[in-house]
N, C-alpha and C positions, 0 to 999 in steps of 0.2 A: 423501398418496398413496404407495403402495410404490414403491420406485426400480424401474425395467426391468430383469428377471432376462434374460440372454442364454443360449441354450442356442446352445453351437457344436458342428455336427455335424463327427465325422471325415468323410471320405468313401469310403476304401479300407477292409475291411475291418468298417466298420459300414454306410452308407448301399447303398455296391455291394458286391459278392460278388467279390474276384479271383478263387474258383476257377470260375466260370461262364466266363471264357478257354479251359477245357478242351474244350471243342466245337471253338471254331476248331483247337485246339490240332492236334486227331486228323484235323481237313483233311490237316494237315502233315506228321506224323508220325507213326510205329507208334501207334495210338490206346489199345494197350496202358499206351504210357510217358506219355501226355499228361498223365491226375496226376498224376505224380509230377514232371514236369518244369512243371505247374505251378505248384505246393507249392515246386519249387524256386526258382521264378523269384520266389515271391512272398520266400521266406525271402530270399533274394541284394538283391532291390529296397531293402528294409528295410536289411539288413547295408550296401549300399554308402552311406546315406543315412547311416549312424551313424560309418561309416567315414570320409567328407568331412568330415562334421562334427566328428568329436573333429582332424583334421586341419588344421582350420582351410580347410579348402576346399570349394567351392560349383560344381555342374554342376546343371541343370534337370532336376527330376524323368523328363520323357521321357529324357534323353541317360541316367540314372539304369536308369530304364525296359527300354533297348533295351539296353544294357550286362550288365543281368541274363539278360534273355532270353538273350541267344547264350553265357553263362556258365552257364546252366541247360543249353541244349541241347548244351554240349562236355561237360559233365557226365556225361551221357548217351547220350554218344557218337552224339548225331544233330546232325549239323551239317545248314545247310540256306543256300540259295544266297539273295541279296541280295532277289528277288523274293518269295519264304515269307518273309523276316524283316519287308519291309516292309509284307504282306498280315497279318502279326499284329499287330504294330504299329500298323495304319492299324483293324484290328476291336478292339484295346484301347483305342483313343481315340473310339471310335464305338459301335457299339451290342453290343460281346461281354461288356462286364459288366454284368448286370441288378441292381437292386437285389433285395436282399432279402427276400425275402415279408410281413416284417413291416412295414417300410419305409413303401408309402405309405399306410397304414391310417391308422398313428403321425402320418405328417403330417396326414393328413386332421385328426385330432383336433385337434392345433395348431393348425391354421387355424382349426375349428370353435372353438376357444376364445379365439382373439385377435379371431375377429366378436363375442364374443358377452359379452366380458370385461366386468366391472362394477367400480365403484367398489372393492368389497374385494378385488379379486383383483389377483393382482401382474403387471401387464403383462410381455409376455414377447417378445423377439425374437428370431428362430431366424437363423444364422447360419451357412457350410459353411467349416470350416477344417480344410484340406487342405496334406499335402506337395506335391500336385500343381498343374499349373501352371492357370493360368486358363484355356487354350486348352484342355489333357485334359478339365477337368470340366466347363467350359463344353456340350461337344460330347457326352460321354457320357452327361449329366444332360436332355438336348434328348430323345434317344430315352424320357423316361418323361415326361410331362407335370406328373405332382404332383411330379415336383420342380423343375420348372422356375423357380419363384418367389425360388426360394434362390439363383440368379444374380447378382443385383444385390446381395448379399451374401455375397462369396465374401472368404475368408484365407487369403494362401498365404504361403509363406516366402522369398519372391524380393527382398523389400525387406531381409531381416533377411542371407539368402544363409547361413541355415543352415537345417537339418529337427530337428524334434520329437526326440527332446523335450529342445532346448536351453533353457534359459531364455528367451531373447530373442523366440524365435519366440512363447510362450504372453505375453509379457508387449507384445510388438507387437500382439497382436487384444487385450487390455484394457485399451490403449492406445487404439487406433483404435477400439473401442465406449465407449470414455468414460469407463472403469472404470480412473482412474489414480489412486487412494491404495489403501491397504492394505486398505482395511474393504470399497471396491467392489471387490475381487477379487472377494469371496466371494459377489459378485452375478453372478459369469461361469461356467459351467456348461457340462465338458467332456464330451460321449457322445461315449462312443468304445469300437470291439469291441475297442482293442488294450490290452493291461497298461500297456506301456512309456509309452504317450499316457496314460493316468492318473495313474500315478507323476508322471511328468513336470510333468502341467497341478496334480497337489497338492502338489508343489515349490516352486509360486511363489504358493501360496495360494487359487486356484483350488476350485472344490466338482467332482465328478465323479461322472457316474453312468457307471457298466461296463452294457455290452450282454454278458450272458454267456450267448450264444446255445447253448452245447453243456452248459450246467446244472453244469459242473465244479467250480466253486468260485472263489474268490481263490486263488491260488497263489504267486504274485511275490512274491519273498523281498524285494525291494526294498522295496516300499509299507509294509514293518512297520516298517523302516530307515530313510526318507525322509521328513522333517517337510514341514509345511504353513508357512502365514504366522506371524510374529512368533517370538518365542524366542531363546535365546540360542545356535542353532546354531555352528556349526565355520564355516558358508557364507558370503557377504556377507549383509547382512540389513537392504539393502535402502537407500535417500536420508532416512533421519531416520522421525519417528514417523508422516509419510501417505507413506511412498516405498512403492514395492514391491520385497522384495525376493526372499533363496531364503538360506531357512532350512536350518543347513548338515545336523544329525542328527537330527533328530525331536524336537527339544527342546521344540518350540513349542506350540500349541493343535491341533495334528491329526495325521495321518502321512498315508502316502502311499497307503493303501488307500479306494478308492470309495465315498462321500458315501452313495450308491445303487449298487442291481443290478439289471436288470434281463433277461429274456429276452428282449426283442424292443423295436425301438424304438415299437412301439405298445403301450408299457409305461412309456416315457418321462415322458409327461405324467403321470400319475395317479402317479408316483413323489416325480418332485420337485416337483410342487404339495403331496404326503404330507408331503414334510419341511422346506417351507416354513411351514406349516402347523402343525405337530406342534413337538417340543421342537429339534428339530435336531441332536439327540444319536444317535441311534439310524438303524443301514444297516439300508434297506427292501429288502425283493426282493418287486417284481410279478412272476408267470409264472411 
């Protein structure tokens, strides 16, 4: 029997949409500046989370969260009084980010496929690993029903006390799915709409399919720079010949650009069951 492929969904970014904040946004302020002060709050969230972490220091995604917000809006010269900051706050952990449009189609497929799986097909566990904290996605995820399931399956970076994409964080969730030598990494499968979550999760061996919802291309200078598992990197490389480790230059069996592409996550399945399937050589793009 095939070992359990885990597909971990990001969730900012691929499953929800942060620029859908922008509605609440224009409650608040000149509805003119709402995107661009959402755009900023989303760029700042990110930056402070890279920022802790190369610092060796750890705050909870919210505190992260609300930190950026009133940094986007001094930006922008719209400052706003305790009661606006908490009414966005309280609709960005509730129902102001929607998923997707492609989202829960994608899931639906996943589901339809884990009822219905047969002996040759490679069992598949879908999992949500997120910056965010259990309580944000717990509650944001409640507002759409298909993705509800994904609950009792959540990864966040509170036990590791660092964000994505450190090492430790991606190698805590194939860790904790069960996937701890070297060869099961490549059974742990990261979707995610963000570059840096890519690079990152094929740093440490990981496979990765890109959501590249706006058709652009790979771009990330890094992913052509950044090896996968095994090799004779610059990096540590990992507890012996089943450790996992982080291959330091690209020396190894892979680099750091996307396994898979796809446009939308209901393009997921049909991708990486493609190059399960196939030679495992070759980036697919569904959409």
């Amino acid at each position: 029997m095939s070992s359990t492929v885990i597909l971990a969904f990001d969730a900012y970014g691929t499953l929800l949409s942060p620029s859908t904040i922008t509605n609440t946004l224009a409650a608040h302020v000149n509805p003119a500046k709402a995107p661009s002060i959402a755009s900023e709050w989303r760029r700042l969230q990110l930056e402070y989370t890279f920022r802790l972490t190369s610092m060796g220091k750890y705050k909870p995604f919210h505190t992260l969260t609300r930190a950026a917000l009133t940094h986007a809006l001094a930006t922008h010269n719209t400052p706003l009084d305790t009661q606006s900051t908490n009414a966005i706050m309280h609709a960005y952990t509730t129902t102001a980010l929607a998923p997707f449009p492609d989202v829960v189609p994608g899931l639906k497929d996943l589901e339809t496929y884990q009822q219905s799986q047969h002996s040759t097909s490679p069992p598949i566990k879908a999992v949500i690993f997120t910056n965010g904290t259990r309580e944000m996605i717990s509650t944001a995820l409640h507002s759409t029903p298909a993705l509800t399931p994904f609950l009792s399956t959540l990864f966040h970076p509170s036990n590791t006390k660092k964000y994505k994409p450190a090492p430790d964080v991606y190698l805590h969730l194939a860790q904790q799915t069960g996937k701890t030598t070297r060869a099961q990494m490549a059974d742990v499968w990261l979707v995610s709409g963000n570059a840096f979550d890519v690079v990152g999760a094929k740093a440490v061996g990981m496979r990765a399919c890109w959501v590249d919802r706006e058709g652009d291309g790979w771009v990330d200078g890094l992913g052509f720079c950044v090896g996968g598992e095994g090799g004779d990197g610059d990096g540590a490389d990992g507890d012996g010949a089943d450790g996992i480790g982080v291959d330091g230059n690209g020396d190894g069996n892979g680099d750091g650009r996307p396994d898979v592409v796809v446009r939308g996550v209901d393009g997921v399945l049909d991708a990486v069951l493609g190059y399960l399937r196939g030679t495992g050589t070759a980036r697919v793009v569904v959409g």
